[in-house]
C-alpha positions as CSV (number, residue, x, y, z in Angstrom):
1,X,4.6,-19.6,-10.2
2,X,7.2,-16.9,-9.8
3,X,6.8,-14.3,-7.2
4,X,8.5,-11.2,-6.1
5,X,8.3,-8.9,-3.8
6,X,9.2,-5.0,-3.3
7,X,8.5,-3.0,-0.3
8,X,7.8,0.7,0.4
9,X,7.9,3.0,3.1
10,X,6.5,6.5,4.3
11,X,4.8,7.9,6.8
12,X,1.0,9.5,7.2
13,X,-1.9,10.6,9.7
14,X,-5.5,9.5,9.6
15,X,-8.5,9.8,12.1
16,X,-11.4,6.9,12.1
17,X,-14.0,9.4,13.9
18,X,-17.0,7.2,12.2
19,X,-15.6,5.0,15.6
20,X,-16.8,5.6,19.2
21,X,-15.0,8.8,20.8
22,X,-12.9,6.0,23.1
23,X,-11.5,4.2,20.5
24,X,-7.7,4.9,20.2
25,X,-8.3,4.8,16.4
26,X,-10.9,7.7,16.5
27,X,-8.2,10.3,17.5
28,X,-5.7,11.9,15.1
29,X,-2.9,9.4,14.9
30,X,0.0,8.6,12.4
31,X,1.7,5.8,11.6
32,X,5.0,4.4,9.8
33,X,3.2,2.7,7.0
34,X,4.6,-0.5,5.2
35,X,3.9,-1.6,1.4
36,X,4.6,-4.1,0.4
37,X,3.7,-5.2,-3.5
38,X,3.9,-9.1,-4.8
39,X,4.2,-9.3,-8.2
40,X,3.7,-13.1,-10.0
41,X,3.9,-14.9,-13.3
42,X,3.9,-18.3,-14.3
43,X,6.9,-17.7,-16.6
44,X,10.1,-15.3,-16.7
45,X,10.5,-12.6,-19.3
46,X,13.8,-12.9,-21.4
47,X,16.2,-11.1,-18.8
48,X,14.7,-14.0,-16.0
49,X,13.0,-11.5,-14.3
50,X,9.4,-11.6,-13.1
51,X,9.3,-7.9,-13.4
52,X,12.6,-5.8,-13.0
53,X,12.4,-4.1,-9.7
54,X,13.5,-0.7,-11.5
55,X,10.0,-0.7,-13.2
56,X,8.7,-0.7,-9.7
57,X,9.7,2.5,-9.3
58,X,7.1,5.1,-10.6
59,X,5.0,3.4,-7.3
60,X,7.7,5.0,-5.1
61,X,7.5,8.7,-6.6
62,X,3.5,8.3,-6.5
63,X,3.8,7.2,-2.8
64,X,6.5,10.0,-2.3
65,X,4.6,12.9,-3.6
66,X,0.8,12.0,-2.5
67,X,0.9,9.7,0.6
68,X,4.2,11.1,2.7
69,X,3.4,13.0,5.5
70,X,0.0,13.9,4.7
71,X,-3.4,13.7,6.4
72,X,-5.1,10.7,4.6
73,X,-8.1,11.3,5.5
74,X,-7.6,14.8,3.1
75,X,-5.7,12.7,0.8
76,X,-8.7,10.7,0.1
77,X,-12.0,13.2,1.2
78,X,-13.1,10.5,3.8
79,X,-12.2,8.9,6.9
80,X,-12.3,5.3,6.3
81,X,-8.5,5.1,5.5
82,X,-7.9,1.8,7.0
83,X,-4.8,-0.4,6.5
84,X,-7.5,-2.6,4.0
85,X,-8.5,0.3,2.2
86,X,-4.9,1.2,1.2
87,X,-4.0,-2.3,0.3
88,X,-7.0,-2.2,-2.2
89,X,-6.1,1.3,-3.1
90,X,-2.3,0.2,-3.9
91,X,-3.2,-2.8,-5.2
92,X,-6.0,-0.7,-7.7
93,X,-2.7,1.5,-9.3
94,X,-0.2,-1.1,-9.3
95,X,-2.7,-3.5,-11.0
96,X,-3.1,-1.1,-13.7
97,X,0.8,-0.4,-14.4
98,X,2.0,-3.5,-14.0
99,X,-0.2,-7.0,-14.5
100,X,1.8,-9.3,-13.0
101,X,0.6,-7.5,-9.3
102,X,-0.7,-10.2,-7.5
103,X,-1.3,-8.5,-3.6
104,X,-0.4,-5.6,-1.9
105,X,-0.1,-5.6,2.0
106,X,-0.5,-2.6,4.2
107,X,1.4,-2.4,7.5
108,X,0.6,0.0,10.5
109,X,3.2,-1.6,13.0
110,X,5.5,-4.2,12.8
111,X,3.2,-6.7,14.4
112,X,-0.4,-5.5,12.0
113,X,-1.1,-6.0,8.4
114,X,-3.6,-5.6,5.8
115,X,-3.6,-7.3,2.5
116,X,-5.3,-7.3,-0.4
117,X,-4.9,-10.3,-3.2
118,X,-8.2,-11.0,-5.7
């Protein structure tokens, strides 16, 4: 199995208030998100590519013009915009562009991730 990688970057505030008022979570916050998308197949195409990472592209724009520097939770109409919920979100509009998506991982910090792989 082949596998590539691409990864993606912006930034974006959300608020968990369905958490207790002492959680750090519950209080407006942002964070420099991380996504990163796997693509797989079991054989090249004829250039020897899995996918070419150009075609990877319209996910940029999309992540561009309705994630970067927004309020999520407005984004979406809810607050349960966790790091799990954007991997399946992600994962949801890749899958549907491109069928070779295998996973998408979500990153809050350096050190935190969320991934999503059926």
């Amino acid at each position: 199995m082949f596998r590539i990688t691409k990864e993606f970057h912006f930034s974006a505030s959300h608020q968990l208030t369905h958490l207790p008022s002492d959680h750090q979570c519950a209080r407006l916050h942002g964070h420099n998100y991380i996504v990163v998308v796997e693509l797989a197949a079991a054989e090249l195409d004829e250039n020897g590519f899995v996918r070419d990472y150009h075609e990877l592209s319209p996910l940029k724009r999309y992540i561009d013009e309705r994630f970067d520097h927004r309020h999520l939770n407005e984004v979406f109409g809810h607050d349960r915009v966790t790091s799990e919920y954007l991997a399946k979100h992600f994962y949801d509009w890749c899958k549907g562009r491109l069928p070779e998506t295998s996973a998408v991982r979500v990153s809050e910090t350096p050190k935190t991730w969320a991934e999503y792989r059926p």
